[in-house]
KOLKOLLO-964921 format. One record per residue (C-alpha): x, y, z. Coordinates in Angstrom, 2 decimals. Layout:
N
> X; Y; Z
...
END
This chain:
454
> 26.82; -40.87; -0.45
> 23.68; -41.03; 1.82
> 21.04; -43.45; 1.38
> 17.73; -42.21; -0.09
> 15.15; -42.35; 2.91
> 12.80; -45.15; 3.23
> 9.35; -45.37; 3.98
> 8.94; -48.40; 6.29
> 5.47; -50.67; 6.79
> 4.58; -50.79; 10.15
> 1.22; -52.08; 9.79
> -2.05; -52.99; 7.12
> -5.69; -53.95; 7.29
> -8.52; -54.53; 5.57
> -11.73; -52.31; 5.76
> -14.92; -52.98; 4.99
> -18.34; -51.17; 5.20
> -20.22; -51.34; 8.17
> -22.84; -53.46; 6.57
> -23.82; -55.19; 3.52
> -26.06; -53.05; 1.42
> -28.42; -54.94; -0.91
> -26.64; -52.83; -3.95
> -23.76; -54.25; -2.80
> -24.63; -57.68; -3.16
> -25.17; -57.21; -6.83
> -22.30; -57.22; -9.86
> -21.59; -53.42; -9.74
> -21.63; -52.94; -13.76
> -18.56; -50.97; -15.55
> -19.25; -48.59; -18.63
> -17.19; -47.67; -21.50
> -15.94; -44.93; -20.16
> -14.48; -47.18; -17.13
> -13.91; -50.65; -19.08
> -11.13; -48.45; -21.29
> -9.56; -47.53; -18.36
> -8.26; -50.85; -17.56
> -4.57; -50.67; -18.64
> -3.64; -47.17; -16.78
> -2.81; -46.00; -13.51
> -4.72; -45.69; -10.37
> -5.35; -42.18; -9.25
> -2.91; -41.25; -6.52
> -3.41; -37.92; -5.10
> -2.89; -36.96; -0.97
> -2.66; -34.63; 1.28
> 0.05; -33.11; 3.93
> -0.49; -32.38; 7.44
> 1.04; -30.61; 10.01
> 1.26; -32.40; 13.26
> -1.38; -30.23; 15.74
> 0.59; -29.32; 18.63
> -1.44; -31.67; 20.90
> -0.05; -34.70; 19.04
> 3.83; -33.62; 20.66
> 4.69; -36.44; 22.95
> 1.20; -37.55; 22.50
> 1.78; -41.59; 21.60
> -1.76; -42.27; 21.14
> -1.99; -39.05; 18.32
> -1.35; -41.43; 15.51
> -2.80; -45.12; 17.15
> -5.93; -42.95; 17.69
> -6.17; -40.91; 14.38
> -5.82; -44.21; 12.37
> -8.70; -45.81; 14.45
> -10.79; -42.63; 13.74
> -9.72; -42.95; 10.35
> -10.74; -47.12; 9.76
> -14.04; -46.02; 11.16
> -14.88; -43.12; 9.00
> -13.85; -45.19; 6.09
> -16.15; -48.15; 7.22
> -18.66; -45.85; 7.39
> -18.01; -43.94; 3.85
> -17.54; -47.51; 1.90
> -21.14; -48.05; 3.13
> -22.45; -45.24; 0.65
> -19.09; -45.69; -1.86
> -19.19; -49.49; -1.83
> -18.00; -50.42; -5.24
> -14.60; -49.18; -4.09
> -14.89; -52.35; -1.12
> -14.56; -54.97; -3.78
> -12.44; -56.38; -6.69
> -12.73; -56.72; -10.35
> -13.88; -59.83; -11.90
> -13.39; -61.49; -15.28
> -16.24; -63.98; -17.04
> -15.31; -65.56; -19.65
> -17.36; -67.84; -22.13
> -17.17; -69.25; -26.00
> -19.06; -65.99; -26.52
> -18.22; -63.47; -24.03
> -15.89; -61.60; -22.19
> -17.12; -58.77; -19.32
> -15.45; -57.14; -16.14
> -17.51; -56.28; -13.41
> -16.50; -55.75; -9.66
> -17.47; -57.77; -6.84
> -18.25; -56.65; -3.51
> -18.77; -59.97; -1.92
> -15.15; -61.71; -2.52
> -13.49; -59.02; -1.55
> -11.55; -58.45; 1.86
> -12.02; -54.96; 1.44
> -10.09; -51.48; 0.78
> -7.03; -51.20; 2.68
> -5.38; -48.99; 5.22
> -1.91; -48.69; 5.62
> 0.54; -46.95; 8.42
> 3.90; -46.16; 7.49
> 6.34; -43.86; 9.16
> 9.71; -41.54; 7.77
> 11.94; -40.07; 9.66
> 12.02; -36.60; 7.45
> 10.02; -33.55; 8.23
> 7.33; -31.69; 6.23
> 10.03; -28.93; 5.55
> 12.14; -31.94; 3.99
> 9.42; -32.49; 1.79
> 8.08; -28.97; 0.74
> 11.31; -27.29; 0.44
> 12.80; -28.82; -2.64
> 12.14; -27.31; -5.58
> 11.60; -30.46; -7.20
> 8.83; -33.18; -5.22
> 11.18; -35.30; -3.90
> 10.92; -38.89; -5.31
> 10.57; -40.29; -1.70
> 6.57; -38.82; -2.10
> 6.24; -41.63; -4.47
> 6.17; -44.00; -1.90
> 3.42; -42.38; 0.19
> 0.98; -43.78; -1.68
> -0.26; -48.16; -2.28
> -0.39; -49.07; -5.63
> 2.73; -47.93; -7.57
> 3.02; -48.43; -10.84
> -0.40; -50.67; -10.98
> -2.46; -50.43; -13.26
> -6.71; -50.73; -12.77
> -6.49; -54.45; -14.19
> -4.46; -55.38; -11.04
> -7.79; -54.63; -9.19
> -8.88; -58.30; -9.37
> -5.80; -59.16; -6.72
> -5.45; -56.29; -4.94
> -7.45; -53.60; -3.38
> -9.62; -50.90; -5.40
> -8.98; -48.32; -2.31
> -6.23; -47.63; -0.23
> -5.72; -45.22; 2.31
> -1.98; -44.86; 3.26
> -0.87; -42.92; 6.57
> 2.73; -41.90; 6.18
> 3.58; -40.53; 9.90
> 6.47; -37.58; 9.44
> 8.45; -36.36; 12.14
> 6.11; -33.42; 12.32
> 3.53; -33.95; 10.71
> 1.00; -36.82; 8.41
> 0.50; -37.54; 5.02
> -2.70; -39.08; 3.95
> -2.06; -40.80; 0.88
> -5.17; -42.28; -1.38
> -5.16; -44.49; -4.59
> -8.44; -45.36; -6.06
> -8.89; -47.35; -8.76
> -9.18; -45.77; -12.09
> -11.43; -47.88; -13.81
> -14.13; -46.81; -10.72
> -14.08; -43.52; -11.00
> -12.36; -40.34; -12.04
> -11.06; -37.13; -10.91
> -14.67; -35.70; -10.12
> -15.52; -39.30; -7.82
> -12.30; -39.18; -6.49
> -12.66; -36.37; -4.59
> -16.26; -36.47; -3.88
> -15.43; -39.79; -2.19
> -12.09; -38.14; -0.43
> -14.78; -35.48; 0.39
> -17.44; -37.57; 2.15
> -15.05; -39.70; 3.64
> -13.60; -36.27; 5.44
> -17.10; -35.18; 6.07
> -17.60; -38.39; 7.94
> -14.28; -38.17; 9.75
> -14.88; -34.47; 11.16
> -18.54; -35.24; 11.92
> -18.17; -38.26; 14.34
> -21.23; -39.00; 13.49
> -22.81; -42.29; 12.61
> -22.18; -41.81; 8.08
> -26.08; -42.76; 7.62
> -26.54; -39.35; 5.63
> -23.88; -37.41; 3.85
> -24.21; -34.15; 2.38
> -23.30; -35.80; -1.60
> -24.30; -39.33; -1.86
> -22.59; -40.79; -4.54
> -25.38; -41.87; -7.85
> -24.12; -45.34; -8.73
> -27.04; -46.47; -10.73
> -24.30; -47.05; -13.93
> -24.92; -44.78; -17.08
> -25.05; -46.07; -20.52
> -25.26; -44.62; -23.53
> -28.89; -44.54; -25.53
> -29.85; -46.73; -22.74
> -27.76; -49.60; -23.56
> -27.07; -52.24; -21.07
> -23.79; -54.17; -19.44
> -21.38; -54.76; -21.71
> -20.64; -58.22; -22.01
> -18.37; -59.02; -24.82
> -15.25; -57.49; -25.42
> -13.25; -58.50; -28.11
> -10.33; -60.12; -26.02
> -9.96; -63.78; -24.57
> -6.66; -62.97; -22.29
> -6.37; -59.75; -20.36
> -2.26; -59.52; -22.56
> -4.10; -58.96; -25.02
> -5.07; -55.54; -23.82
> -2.54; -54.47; -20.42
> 0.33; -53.05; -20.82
> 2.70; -51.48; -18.31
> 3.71; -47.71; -19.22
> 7.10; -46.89; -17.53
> 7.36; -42.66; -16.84
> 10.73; -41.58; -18.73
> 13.41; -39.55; -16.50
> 11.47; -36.42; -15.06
> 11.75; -33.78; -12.78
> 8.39; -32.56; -11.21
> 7.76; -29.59; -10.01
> 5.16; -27.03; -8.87
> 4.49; -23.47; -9.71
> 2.01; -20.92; -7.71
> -0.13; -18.76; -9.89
> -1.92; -16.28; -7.42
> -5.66; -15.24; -8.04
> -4.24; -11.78; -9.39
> -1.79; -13.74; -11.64
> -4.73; -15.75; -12.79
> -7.06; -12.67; -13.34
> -3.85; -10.40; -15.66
> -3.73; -14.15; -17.71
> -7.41; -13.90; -18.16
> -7.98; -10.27; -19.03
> -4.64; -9.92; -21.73
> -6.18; -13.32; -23.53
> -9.91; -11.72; -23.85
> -8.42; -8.53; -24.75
> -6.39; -9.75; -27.29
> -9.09; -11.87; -28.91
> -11.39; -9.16; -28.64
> -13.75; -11.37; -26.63
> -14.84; -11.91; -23.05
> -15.67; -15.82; -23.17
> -11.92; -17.40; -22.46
> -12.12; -18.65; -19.16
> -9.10; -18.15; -16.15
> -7.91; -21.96; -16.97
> -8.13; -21.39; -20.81
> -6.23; -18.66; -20.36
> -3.53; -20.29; -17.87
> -3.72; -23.57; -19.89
> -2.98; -21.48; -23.06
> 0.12; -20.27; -21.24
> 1.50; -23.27; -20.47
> 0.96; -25.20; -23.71
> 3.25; -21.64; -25.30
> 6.03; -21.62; -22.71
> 6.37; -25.83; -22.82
> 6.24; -25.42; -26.70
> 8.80; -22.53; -26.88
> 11.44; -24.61; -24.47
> 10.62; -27.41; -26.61
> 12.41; -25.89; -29.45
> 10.15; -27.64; -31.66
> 10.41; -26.98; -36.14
> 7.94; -24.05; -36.62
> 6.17; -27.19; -38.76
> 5.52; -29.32; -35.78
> 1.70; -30.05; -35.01
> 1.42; -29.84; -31.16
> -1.66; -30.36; -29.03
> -2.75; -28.81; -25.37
> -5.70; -31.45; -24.17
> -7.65; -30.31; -21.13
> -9.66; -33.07; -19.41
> -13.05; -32.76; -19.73
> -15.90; -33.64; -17.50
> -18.96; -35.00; -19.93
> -21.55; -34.99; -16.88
> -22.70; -31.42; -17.73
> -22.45; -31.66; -21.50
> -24.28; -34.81; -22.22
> -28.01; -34.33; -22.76
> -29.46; -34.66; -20.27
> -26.60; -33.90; -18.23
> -25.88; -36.61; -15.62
> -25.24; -35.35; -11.87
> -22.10; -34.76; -10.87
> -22.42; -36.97; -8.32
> -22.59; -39.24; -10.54
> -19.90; -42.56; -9.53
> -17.79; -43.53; -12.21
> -15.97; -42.21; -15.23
> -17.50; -39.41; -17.20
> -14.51; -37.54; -19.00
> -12.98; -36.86; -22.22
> -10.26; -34.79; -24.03
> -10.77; -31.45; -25.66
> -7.96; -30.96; -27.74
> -6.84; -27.51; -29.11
> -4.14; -27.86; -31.93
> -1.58; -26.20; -34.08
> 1.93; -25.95; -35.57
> 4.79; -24.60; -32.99
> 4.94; -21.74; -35.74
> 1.23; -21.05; -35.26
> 1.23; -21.18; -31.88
> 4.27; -19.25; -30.85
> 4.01; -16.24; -33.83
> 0.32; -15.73; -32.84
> -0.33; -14.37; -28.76
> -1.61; -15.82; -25.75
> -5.03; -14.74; -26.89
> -4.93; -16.79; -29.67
> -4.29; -20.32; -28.34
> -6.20; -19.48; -25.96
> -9.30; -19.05; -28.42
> -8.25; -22.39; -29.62
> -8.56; -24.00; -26.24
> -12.31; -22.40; -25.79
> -12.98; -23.50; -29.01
> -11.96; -26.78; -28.61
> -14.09; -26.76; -24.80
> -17.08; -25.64; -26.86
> -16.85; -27.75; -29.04
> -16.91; -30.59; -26.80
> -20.50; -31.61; -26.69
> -23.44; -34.59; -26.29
> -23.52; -35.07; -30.11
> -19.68; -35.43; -29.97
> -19.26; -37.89; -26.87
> -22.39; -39.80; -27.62
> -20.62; -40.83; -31.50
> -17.47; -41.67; -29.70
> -19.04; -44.26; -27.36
> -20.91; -45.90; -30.36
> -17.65; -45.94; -32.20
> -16.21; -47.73; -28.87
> -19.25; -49.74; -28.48
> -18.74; -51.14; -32.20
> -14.54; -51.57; -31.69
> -13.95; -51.34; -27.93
> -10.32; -50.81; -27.12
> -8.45; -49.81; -23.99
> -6.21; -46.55; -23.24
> -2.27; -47.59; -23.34
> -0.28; -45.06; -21.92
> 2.18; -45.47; -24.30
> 0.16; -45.05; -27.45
> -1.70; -42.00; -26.30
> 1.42; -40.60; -24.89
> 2.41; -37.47; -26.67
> 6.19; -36.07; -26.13
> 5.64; -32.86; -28.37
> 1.94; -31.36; -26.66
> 0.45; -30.94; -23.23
> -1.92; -32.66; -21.01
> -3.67; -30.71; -18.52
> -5.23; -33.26; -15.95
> -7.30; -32.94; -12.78
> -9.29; -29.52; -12.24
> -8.62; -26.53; -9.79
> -12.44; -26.93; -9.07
> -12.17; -29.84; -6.63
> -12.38; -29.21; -3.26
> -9.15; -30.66; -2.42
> -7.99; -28.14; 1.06
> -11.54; -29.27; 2.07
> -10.78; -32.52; 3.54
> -9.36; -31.94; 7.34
> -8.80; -35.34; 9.53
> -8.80; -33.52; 12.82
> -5.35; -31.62; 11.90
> -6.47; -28.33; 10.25
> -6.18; -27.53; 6.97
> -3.99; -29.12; 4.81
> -0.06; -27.67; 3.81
> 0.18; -29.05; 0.45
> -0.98; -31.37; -1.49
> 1.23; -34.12; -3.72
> 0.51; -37.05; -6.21
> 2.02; -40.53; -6.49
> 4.13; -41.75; -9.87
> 0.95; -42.57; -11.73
> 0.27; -40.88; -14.92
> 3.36; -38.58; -15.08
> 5.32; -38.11; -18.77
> 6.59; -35.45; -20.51
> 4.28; -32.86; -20.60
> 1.64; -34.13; -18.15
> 0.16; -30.73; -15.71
> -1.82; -31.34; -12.95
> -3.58; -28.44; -11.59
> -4.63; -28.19; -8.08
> -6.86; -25.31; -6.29
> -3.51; -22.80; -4.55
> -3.84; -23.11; -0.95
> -4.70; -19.33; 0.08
> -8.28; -19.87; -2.49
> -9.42; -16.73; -3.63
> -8.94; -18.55; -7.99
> -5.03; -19.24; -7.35
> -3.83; -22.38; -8.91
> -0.81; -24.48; -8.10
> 0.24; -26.56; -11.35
> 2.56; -29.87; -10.77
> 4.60; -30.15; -14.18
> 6.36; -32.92; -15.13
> 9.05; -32.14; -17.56
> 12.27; -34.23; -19.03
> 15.40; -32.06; -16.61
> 16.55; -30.09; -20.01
> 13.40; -28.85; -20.77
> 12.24; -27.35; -17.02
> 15.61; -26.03; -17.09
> 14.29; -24.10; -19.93
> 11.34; -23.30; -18.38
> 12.48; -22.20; -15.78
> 14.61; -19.19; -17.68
> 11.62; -18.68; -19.88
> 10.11; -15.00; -19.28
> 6.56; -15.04; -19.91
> 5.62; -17.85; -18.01
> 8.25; -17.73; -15.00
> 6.99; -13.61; -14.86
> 3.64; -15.21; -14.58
> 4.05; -17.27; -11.26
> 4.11; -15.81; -8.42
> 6.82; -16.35; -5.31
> 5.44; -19.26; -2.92
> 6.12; -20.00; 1.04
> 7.29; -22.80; 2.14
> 4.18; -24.75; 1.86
> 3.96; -24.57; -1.47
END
């Protein structure tokens, strides 16, 4: 039997922004929304290169891309500082509050680390193969270990042919919409070689609270056990599926026709699909209440709406529901009315009474409380600007995630590579029930046949 392949170390550092900012001498203040992010995963998404052919038996390609790359990032962490410090912990008689620091801090990190497989060894599988795991810093953390360790790293994994540029940010910072405005910035900086004074989307960090509320300084808790807990995926496989633009546009069209509407959106109306095929495998009691939750992003919906370059967490869950009866005797219209109900009905009145509930009881997110083995979770958005980020190697092949955040059930949808409204999905399913999927008819008819790359 072989042995699995191995990513090795070859070398770490610490990276901090060019200067201190005045902001950044200041506790950088966390909200709700972050503070109950504590006990999950950091986010853990990357990208795949192909070497250019310049870098063949060119041994300053990668010692010179990773200086490039410490640069840029000194340079972005000037206008994203937050993500140069730690987390903090005061504790009084009376209070408890986490904060991050900027000046204890040694910085974000940047890691090199080589493989000896190429990108075809990693994009020709059907499954992602579990070695992609170890592309990125930070496995199996979660946010709380971001008083010890760093709140950004960038990993370079050097292939045989070609680079994977791994990130992990802290979760507790930001989410899916700062994640990638950073990864975009800090791209924009890289391809510019410019000085990073001015971007093109400076990140807001003045910290949003709700009805003008201040710093939350005492949470109910006097040990951080009291609220961490360590959620452990069960046995997956993970796979991705291509859903070209036309694909997309059919799904879109049969849902409005069939619920005599025109208001169901393309991810509605691919989200609805998913949350019917994953049910059907399921083989779940016609009785069974099941759930499809889309992540939300509240900047837009709150009144008034806060920018979306806004730093920080500002999401929620819209949550269509019904039986497995319901939801497979009814068509793809129908739960997909459910989901746009559900996204409507998502609104400032709505996310403004959850954070006073929170702000009278705050608790934290445990994985394995809100994890839900009989619905869906669609995370992340097709919307980012993900094949936007080039480091001097064209456009990305693919991109992959780390081990954070996957269970059964858990999609991640990511923009296809071609554009043009195709979507890739990454599903993570228990190896029974992709089997299943992958013999079911309406949604394997659905996806469309992928390169390579994909």
């Amino acid at each position: 039997m072989m042995n699995p392949p191995i990513v090795h170390q070859i070398s770490e550092c610490f990276v901090k922004p060019v200067y201190a900012s005045e902001g950044s001498k200041q506790p950088y203040y966390l909200t709700p929304w972050d503070l109950a992010m504590l006990s999950v995963h950091y986010i853990q998404k990357g990208l795949l290169f192909a070497k250019p052919p310049e870098a063949k038996d060119n041994e300053a390609f990668i010692p010179d891309l990773l200086e490039r790359l410490n640069h840029s990032l000194s340079l972005a962490l000037l206008h994203f500082y937050p993500l140069s410090g730690r987390l903090a912990t005061v504790k009084t008689d009376s209070s408890y509050w986490v904060y991050v620091d900027c000046n204890n801090s040694p910085g974000a990190k940047l890691i090199h680390s080589a493989l000896d497989l190429t990108v075809s060894d990693i994009l020709s599988p059907v499954d992602v193969p579990s070695v992609v795991q170890s592309f990125f810093d930070h496995h199996k953390a979660v946010n709380h270990d971001g008083h010890t360790t760093s709140l950004l790293s960038i990993q370079v994994t050097e292939l045989l042919d070609g680079v994977f540029i791994g990130c992990s940010m802290n979760h507790a910072l930001g989410d899916g919409t700062s994640f990638w405005n950073f990864f975009n910035m800090f791209s924009e900086i890289f391809q510019s070689n410019g000085s990073g004074a001015s971007i093109s989307c400076p990140p807001v960090l003045e910290r949003w609270f709700p009805h003008g509320q201040g710093p939350i300084f005492n949470l109910p808790f006097t040990h951080h056990d009291e609220f961490i807990s360590r959620f452990e995926s069960p046995q997956l496989r993970e796979r991705f599926f291509h859903f070209s633009s036309e694909s997309i546009a059919k799904l879109k069209a049969k849902a409005n026709a069939q619920s005599s509407t025109n208001k169901i959106s393309s991810f509605q109306s691919l989200s609805a699909l998913v949350w019917r095929s994953i049910t059907r495998v399921r083989s779940l009691p016609p009785n069974q209440t099941t759930s499809c939750r889309l992540a939300t992003n509240c900047r837009p919906r709150l009144n008034p709406p806060v920018s979306q370059h806004y730093f920080g967490n500002s999401i929620g869950l819209a949550r269509g529901v019904a039986t497995a009866g319901e939801l497979l005797e009814q068509d793809l219209g129908w739960a997909a009315w459910q989901l746009y109900e559900a996204v409507v009905g998502f609104t400032d009145e709505g996310e403004r009474e959850r954070l006073d509930a929170w702000l009278k009881s705050p608790s934290i997110y445990q994985l394995h409380k809100t994890f839900d083995p009989l619905s869906v979770m669609m995370g992340s958005s097709p919307k980012f600007n993900k094949y936007g980020n080039e480091f001097g190697m064209g456009k990305a092949l693919a991109l992959r995630s780390g081990y954070a955040h996957k269970f059964d059930g858990k999609v991640t949808s990511y923009p296809g590579r071609e554009g043009g409204g195709s979507i890739d999905l990454e599903v993570c399913l228990p190896p029974q029930t992709m089997c299943a999927l992958e013999s079911d008819t309406e949604f394997m008819e659905a996806t469309s046949s992928t390169s390579q790359f994909y």
